[in-house]
N, C-alpha and C positions, 0 to 999 in steps of 0.2 A: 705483221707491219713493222717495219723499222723506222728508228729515230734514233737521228744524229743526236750527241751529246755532247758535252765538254764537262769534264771532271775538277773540281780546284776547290785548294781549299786556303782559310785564313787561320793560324795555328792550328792546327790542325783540324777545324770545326770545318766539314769537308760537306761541298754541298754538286749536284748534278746540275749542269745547266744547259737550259732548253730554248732553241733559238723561236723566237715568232716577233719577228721583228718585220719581216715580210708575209708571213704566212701562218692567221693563226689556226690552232690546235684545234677540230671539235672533237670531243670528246672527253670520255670521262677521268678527268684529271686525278681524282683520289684513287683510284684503283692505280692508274698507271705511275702513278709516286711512291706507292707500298711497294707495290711489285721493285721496281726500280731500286728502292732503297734499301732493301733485303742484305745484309751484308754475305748472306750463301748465295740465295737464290737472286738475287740482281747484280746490280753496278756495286751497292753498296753506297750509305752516305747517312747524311742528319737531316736532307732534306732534299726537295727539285726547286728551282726556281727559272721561271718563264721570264726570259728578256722581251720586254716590249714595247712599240712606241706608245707615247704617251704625249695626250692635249697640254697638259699641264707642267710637262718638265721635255726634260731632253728624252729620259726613257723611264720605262718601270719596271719594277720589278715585284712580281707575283711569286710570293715565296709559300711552300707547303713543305712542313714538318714532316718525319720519315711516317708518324703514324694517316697521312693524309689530311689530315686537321691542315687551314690557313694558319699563317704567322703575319701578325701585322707589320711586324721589321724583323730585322737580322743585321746586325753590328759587323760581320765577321761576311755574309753572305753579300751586302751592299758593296763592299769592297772589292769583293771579287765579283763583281757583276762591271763595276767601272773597267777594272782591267778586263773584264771580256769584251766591252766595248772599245778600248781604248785602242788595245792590239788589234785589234780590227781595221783599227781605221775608221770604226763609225763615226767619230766627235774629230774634229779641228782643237787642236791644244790642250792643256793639261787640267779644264776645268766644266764642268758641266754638271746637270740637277738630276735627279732619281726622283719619282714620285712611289709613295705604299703607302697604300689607304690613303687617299688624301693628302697626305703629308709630306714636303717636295724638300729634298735634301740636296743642300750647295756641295761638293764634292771637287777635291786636285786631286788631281794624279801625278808621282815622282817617277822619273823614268830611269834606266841605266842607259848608260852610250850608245847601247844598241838600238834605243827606243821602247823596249819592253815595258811594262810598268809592275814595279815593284814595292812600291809601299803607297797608301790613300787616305787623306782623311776628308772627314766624313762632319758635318758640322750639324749638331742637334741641338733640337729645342730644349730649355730645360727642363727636366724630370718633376712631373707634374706626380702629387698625392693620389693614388690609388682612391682613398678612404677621406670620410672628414677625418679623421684623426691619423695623420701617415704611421705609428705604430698600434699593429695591433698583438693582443695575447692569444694563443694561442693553443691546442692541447693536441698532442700528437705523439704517441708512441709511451704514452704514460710519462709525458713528460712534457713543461709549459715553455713554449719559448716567443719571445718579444721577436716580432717581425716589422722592419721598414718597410714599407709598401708603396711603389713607386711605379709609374709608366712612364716608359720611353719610347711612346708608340705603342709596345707592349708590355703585358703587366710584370712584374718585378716582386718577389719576398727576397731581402735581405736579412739573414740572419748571422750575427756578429759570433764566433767560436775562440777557444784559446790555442788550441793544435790542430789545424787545418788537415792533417796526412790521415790525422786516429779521425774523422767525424764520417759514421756509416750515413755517408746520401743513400746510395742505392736503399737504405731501407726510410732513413726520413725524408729525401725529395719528393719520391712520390707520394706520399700522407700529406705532407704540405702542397701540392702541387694539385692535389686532388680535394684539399679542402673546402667544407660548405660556404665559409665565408667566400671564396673565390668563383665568382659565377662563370665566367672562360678559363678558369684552373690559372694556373702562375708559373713564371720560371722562377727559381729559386736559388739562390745566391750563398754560399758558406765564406765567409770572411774573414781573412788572419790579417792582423794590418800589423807592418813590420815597424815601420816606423811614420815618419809625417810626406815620406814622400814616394812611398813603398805599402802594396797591401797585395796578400795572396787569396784567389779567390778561386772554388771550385762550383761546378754549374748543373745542375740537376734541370737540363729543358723542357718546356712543355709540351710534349710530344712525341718528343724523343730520347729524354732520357740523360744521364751523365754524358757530358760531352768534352773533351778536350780546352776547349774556348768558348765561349758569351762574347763577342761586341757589347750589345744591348746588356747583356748584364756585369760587363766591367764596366760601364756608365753609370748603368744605378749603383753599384757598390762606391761605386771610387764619388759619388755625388752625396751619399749619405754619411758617409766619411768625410766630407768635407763640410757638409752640415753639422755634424755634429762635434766640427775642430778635430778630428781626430789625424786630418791631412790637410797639406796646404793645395792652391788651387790647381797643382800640376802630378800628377800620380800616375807610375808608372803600375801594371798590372801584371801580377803575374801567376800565369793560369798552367794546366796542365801541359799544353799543346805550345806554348812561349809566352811573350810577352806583347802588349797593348799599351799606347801610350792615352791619358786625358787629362785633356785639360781644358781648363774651366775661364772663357770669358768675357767677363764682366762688362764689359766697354761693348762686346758684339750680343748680352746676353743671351750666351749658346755654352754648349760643350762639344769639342774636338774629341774625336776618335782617330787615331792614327795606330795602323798595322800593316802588315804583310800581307799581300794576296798571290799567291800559286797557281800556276796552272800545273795539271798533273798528270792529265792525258786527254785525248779524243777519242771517242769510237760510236757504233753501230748499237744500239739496242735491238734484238729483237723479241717483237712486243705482242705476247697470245692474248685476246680474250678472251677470256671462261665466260 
């Protein structure tokens, strides 16, 4: 079987995307996402995401992690989904909604002379408590750490560090990310904040693993930090894969996401069943 694809990513947090905008998919979507996502054996990527029309917005988008699990948003993938529509031609002008899960996001698009579109922002609800108490304690790796716990759509651990380079995620993201208190598991957040308008953050996701870039979780960091005064309402973000801007506001009560969306190729998949 073959299927068309388009490849793009937002700092580097690189996702596959699958057109059913006219014609959707049956079939079994978790297998065909692992397969896909294989960095030997596939395309390669953090995730698939199905463009579709949608009753409740202009389009949606159905996002699955490399390990086949749903994601109920994506920061970095929403962004590139607007520029996959945009270039297209599907939408009239620079502005239009995304629906996941329920939840319908206002969205511009900036374009270069050409028309292309190049950077997006993305307008979100504010970061609602995980928990009744938004910090919890925690034990993981013989060792206790204070977590902010937040949803942006999807769940969020923030954990605040003093040298972002020295902190082994690959061995604490997953312990955090896989913990009991977490009933859908969490993406997890490492946090160096540079100054009041500056903080570095690396990303341990749920599903997939360290990744490059968070969207969704340079919102909860850059949001708890501003909670807790440690930044003012506008914070730039900077992740492995580049840079994320957010800002927080008050008068719209929302938070802006604004970044880069890539396109990086097109091709054929083709696709065995076992």
């Amino acid at each position: 079987m073959q299927i068309a694809y388009d490849k793009m990513h937002g700092c580097g947090n690189d996702y596959i995307f699958i057109n059913e905008l006219n014609t959707p998919m049956e079939m079994d979507k978790k297998t065909l996402v692992i397969k896909m996502c294989h960095r030997n054996y596939g395309v390669g990527a953090d995730g698939v995401i199905f463009v579709k029309r949608s009753n409740a917005a202009d389009f949606e988008m159905e996002m699955y992690n490399s390990d086949g699990s749903r994601g109920e948003m994506c920061g970095n993938g929403i962004r590139c989904l607007a520029k996959y529509v945009a270039d297209r031609g599907e939408m009239k002008g620079d502005d239009m909604t995304v629906s996941s899960f329920s939840t319908v996001y206002p969205i511009k698009v900036k374009r270069d002379n050409s028309g292309k579109v190049v950077t997006v922002k993305v307008s979100f609800p504010i970061p609602i408590p995980c928990f009744k108490e938004m910090e919890q304690c925690i034990s993981v790796c013989d060792n206790e750490y204070i977590l902010s716990c937040v949803s942006v759509g999807n769940p969020h651990a923030v954990l605040f560090v003093e040298e972002i380079r020295d902190v082994p995620v690959d061995r604490i993201g997953p312990k955090i990310e896989n913990h009991s208190i977490f009933r859908n598991r969490t993406n997890v957040e490492f946090v160096e904040v540079t100054d009041k308008e500056h903080i570095k953050i690396r990303v341990w996701e749920r599903g997939s693993g360290e990744t490059l870039a968070c969207g969704s979780g340079s919102i909860a960091a850059a949001w708890i930090c501003m909670c807790k005064g440690l930044t003012g309402h506008e914070v730039s973000v900077t992740l492995r894969g580049g840079e994320l801007e957010v800002k927080y506001l008050p008068d719209n009560n929302c938070i802006v996401l604004e970044g880069p969306a890539v396109h990086i190729c097109s091709g054929i998949y083709e696709y065995t069943q076992e």
